[in-house]
Structures are given as C-alpha cells and as structure tokens.
N, C-alpha and C positions, 0 to 999 in steps of 0.2 A: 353270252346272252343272245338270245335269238328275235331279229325282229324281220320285217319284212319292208325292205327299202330296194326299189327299182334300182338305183342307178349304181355302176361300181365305181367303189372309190379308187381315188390314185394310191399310188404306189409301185413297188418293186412284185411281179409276180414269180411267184418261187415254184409254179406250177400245177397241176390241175389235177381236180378228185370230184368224182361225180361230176364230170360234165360242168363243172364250179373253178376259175382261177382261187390261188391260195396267193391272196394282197396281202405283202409287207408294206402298211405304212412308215412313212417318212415317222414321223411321230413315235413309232415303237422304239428307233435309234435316241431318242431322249429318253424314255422310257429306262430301258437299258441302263444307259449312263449312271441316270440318277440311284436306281436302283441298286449297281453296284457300288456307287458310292455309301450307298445306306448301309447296306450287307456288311462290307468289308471292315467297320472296325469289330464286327461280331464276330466274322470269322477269323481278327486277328487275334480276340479274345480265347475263343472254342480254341485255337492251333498254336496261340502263344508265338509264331513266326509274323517276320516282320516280310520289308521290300514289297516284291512286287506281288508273292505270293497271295495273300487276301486278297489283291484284286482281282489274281486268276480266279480264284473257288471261286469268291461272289457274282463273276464273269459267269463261269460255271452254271451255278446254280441258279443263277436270270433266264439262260439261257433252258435250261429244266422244266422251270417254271413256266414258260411262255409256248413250250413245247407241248407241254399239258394243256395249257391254253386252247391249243392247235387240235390237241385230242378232241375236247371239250364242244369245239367247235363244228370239227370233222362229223363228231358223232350228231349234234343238229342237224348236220347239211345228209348224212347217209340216210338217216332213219327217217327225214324229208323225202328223199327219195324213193325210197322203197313205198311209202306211203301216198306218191303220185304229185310231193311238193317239190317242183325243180329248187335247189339253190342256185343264189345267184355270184356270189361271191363269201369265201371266207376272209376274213380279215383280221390280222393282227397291228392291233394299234397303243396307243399311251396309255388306257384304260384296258389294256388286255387282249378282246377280243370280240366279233359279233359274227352272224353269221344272217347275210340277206337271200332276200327270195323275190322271184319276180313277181309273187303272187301270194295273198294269203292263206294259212289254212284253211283245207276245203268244210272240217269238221271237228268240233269240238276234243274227240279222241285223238284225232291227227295234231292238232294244236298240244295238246300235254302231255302226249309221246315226245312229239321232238323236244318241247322245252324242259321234259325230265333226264333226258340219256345225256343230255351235258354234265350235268352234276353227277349223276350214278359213273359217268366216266371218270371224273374224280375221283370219285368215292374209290373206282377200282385201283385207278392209279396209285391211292394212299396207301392201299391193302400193299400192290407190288410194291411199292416202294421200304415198306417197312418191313416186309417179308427178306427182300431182298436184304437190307439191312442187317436184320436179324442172323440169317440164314449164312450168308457169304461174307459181309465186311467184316474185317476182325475190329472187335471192343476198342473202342478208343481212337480209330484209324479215321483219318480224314474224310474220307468215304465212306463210314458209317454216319457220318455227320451231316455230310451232303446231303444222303439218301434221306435221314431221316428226317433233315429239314423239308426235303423235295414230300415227304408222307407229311409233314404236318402243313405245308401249304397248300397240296391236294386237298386233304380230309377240311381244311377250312374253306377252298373255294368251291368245295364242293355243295358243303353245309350252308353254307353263306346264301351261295343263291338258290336254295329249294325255303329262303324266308318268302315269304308271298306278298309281294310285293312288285308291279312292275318298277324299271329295267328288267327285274333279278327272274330266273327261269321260272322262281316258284309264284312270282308274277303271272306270269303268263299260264300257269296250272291253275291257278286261282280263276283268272280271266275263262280259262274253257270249263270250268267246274260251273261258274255263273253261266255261262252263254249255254250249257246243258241243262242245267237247271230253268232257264228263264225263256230260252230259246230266243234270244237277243246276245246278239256277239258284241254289241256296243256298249252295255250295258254291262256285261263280264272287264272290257276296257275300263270305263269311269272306277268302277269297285274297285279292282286291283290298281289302276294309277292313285286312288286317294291312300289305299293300303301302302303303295311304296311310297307318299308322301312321308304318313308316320315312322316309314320304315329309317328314309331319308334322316329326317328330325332324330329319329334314334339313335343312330347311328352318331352321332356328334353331339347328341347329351349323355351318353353311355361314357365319350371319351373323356369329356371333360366331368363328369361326374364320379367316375370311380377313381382316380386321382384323389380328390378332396376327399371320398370316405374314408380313403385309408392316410387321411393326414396329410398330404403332400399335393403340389401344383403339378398339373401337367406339362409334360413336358411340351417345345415349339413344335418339335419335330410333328408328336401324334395330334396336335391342335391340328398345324397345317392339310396334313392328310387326312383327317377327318374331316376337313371343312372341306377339302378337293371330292373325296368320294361322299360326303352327302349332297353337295353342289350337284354333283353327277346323277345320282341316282335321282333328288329332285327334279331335275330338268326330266330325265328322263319319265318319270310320273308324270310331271304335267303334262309332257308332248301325249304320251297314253292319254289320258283325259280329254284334252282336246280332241284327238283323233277318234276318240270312241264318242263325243258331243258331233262332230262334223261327218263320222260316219253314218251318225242318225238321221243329220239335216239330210245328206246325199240320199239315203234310204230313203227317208218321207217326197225325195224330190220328184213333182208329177209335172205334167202342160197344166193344170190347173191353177196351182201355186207360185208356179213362175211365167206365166204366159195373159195375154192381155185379150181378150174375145176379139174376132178382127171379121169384117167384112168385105165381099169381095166385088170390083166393080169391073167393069173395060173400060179397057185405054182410050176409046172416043166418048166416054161419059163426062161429065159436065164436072164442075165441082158439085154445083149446088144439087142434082142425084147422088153422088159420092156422100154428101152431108145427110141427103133426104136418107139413103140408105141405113147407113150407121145410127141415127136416131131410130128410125124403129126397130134397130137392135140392141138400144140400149148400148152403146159400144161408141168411142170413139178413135179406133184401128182403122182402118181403110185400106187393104192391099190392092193393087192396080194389076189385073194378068195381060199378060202379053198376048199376040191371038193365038198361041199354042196352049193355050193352058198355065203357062209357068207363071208363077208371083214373081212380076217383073218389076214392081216398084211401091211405095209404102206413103200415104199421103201423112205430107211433115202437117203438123197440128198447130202448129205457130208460124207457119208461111199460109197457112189455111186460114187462120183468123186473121191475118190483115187484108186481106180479097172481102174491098166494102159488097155487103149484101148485094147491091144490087147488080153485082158484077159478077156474081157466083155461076150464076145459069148460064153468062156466055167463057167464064174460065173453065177454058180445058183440065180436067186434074191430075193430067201427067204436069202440068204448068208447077203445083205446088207440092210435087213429089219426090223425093229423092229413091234411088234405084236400087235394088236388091240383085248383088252379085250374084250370078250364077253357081251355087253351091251352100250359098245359104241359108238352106232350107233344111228342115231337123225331122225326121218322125214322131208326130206329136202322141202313139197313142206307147212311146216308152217312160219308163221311168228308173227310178233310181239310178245305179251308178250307169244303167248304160246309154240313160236319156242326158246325164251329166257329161260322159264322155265324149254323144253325140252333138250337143251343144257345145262344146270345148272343139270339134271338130269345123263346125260351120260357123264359128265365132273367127275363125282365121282370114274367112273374104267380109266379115264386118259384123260392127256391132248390133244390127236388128235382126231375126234370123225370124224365115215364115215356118210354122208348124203347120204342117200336114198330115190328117188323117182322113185316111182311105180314099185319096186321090183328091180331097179337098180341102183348102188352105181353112184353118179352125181360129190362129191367134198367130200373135207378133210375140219375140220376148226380147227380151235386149239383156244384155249381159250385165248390166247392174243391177235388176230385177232380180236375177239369178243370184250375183255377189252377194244380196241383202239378202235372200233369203235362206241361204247357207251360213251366214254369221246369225239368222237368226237363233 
C-alpha cells in the first residue's frame, strides 16, 4: 500500500531501487516466525511428511509471499518515478509492506497509477505463478503446491487491495477519482478513509459471520487475525480522514485567520501613544521597530494594563515590551501549506512571530492561534 510519509523507518537495508533504500523492518522477523508457524501444519497435511520439513516449505513459501510483497511494492515506487514522484523508502514490515514518498502526488492520475500497478503486479505474479505450476511442476509434487499456494496468495493480495477503501490501494484510486471529480484532493481523503472504515468493519463481520451460517463457530485462529487486520485497516482509515480534515484546515490557512491586526510604533514613543495609536485601529497588537525598520519588540498587554493611567505618557514602551528574535518574522501575504511551513519556520526563535507584507509589519500570530485554528 502506498502512502506518503517523510521520514524512513529503521531497519535492515537490503539495498536500493530508484534512488529509494529497500527497509527490512525488525518487525517482519516476527512476521515470519509466526507465519510459518501457521503454514506449516497445512503443509504437513498437503506432503503428509513430518520433522523439520513443513517448516522448510512454510519457511519457503513466507519467504515467496513477502517477495511479492516487494514486487508489489517496487512497482509503487518505479511507476512514482517515472511519473516525477521520488520514493522515499520501500519497506517490508509485520503488516507486509508500504511504500513512502517525500512528497505527495502531483496529480490525480499520478495518484491511481501508482496505487494500481501494486495490485496489477500481483495479479501478474498469480498468472506466473500458476502458469509455472501448471506448465513445469509435475501433478502432485511439492513444488506444485508451493507455487500454487504462491498464485493463490498473489491473486488474493492482489484483489484484496483494489477494495476501495483507504489503507488498501483501491483506497487511494477511490481517493484520486474524488479529487478529479471534485478538484479537492482532501475531500477524495475523508470519502475513501470513511469507505475503508466499512471496509475495516467488514472485514471482521464477514469472519465471524460465515462461520455461524454454515452451522459452526469460528475458529480463534481467524477471530484473532481478523481482529489484527481490521484493527489495521481502521487506524489506517481514520489517520486518511484526519489527514484529508487537517489537509483542508492547512489549505484554508491565511494572515487573516491566524494572525492578530498589529500596529506599529518607535522605540522612543511613549506607552500612552503606543495605546493612543492601537485604539484608533481598532487593534490591540502594538509591535515596537527598532531604528532600522526591523519589528524589534511586541508591547505584552498585561504588563501594559498595570502602568496606572497616569503614568502612561511618561512610560517608555519598550518599558512593557517583550522582544522579537531576530528571525521571527513570517511573509504575511502566504498561505496554505507554505505559510504553515513558514510559520513552523520562525516559531523556532519564539512563540509571537511579526507578519510582514510588502515591507510592512501587518499582524502578530502566536503559535496557539495557529494550533486552534488547525484543530479547527
């Protein structure tokens, strides 16, 4: 499944394709494990042999499976590429696999390219796999059995995730069908994470319900792993939802929305013109410039109201000021993600940051301004 996450995870790297390490998580070695645990009394059944053999095939066939994976994967991160989206890392983990990116899709058809050539690479996988089968293993032979386990786990992870629904790829087809149609890429988000919600939910009343029609309780085994892979697939919907809800807030984000009208005084002005000023603009901001021009400091509001009246006019109003690092000043006339980034930028020498446009200080914002209006 294909998502787009900056940072690479830990792990073992096994080497690089497209410009992209290939991460073995820690995590995939439990994977594994468990996995061949599961396999192996089926393959003791299929081969009728005992020891240690089952645990090779099932060994085997983990090892197939996760390979595919890696196909699956691979083909996200090439067809990203060629399409002008770097990958950032492939990765193999306890849930299989994902495939990140430093950046999101540029465009709707570039979005449900890559998230279709994972599953169609299954798809193909399944074809060789049972061709192969077919074709070369003889009837009945251990390696017919493999292989054609390896085809019928292909052709199910293949199918599996072209359900539409995010995590699952056809998620994410879903997701750029909406954002073409609606020309809102946030919007394409919420639809397909509420879609893989039901998808979630299904997936674990389907388990526990075809059991009971055909007379019989389910077994622990397919409880438990149903509960794990709709657990999974949920979280993963919700996080799509939020992220398509908080990609809106960042969009909608202006100087307007998060920023406070601020007035500008010199540093030898009085309080009480600092005040006079700010009232008739309706505003109670006050930045202080230094004699170069720079927003050198931000008069505090509540060191300002204890300076009794009549001592306004001889208070200096650097006296009840606190000072603006050099760097904390934002371009007010950006917006969305790169007025957010710019903000995220000049929040590191402090919390009140002067917005400036066109060489004049406009408003103050303060980074919980910001916080609130994003959880908005």
């Amino acid at each position: 499944m294909s998502a787009p996450r900056p940072e690479r995870p830990s792990g073992w790297v096994l080497g690089h394709v497209a410009g992209a390490p290939v991460v073995l998580a820690p995590s995939w070695l439990l994977a594994a494990v468990v996995l061949t645990l599961v396999f192996a009394p089926s393959v003791r059944t299929w081969t009728g042999g005992g020891g240690a053999l089952p645990y090779v095939v099932a060994l085997v066939f983990v090892v197939l499976l996760f390979a595919s994976v890696l196909v699956h994967e691979l083909a996200h991160g090439l067809v990203a590429k060629a399409r002008g989206q770097q990958p950032h890392a492939f990765v193999l983990t306890l849930w299989g696999g994902h495939t990140t990116f430093g950046g999101a899709a540029p465009t709707p058809a570039t979005s449900a390219l890559v998230a279709v050539v994972g599953p169609v690479a299954n798809l193909v996988l399944a074809g060789g796999f049972l061709l192969v089968a077919l074709q070369v293993a003889p009837e009945g032979s251990l390696l017919r059995t493999v292989l054609v386990a390896g085809a019928v786990a292909n052709g199910f992870v293949g199918l599996f995730n072209l359900v539409p629904g995010l995590p699952l790829d056809g998620g994410r087809i879903l997701e750029a069908g909406v954002w073409a149609a609606t020309g809102d890429r946030h919007r394409g988000s919420i639809v397909a994470g509420w879609t893989g919600r039901v998808v979630a939910v299904g997936v674990v009343v389907a388990v526990l319900v075809r059991p009971w029609l055909a007379g019989r309780s389910p077994d622990l085994v397919s409880v438990v792993w149903a509960a794990l892979i709709g657990a999974f697939l949920w979280s993963g919907a919700s996080a799509a939802v939020r992220a398509g809800r908080s990609g809106r807030a960042v969009e909608a984000l202006t100087l307007q929305r998060v920023g406070r009208p601020a007035v500008v005084v010199g540093a030898q002005a009085s309080l009480a013109q600092a005040q006079a000023t700010a009232a008739a603009a309706q505003t109670a901001e006050v930045v202080v410039l230094a004699p170069d021009g720079r927003p050198a400091a931000y008069v505090d509001t509540e060191a300002a109201a204890r300076v009794p009246a009549d001592l306004a006019g001889t208070t200096n109003v650097v006296a009840v000021s606190t000072p603006l690092p050099v760097g904390a000043v934002v371009d007010g006339s950006l917006t969305g993600d790169a007025l957010l980034r710019a903000l995220s930028a000049a929040s590191a020498h402090g919390p009140v940051i002067a917005a400036v446009v066109a060489g004049r200080v406009v408003a103050l914002v303060r980074t919980g301004d910001v916080v609130a209006a994003l959880r908005a």
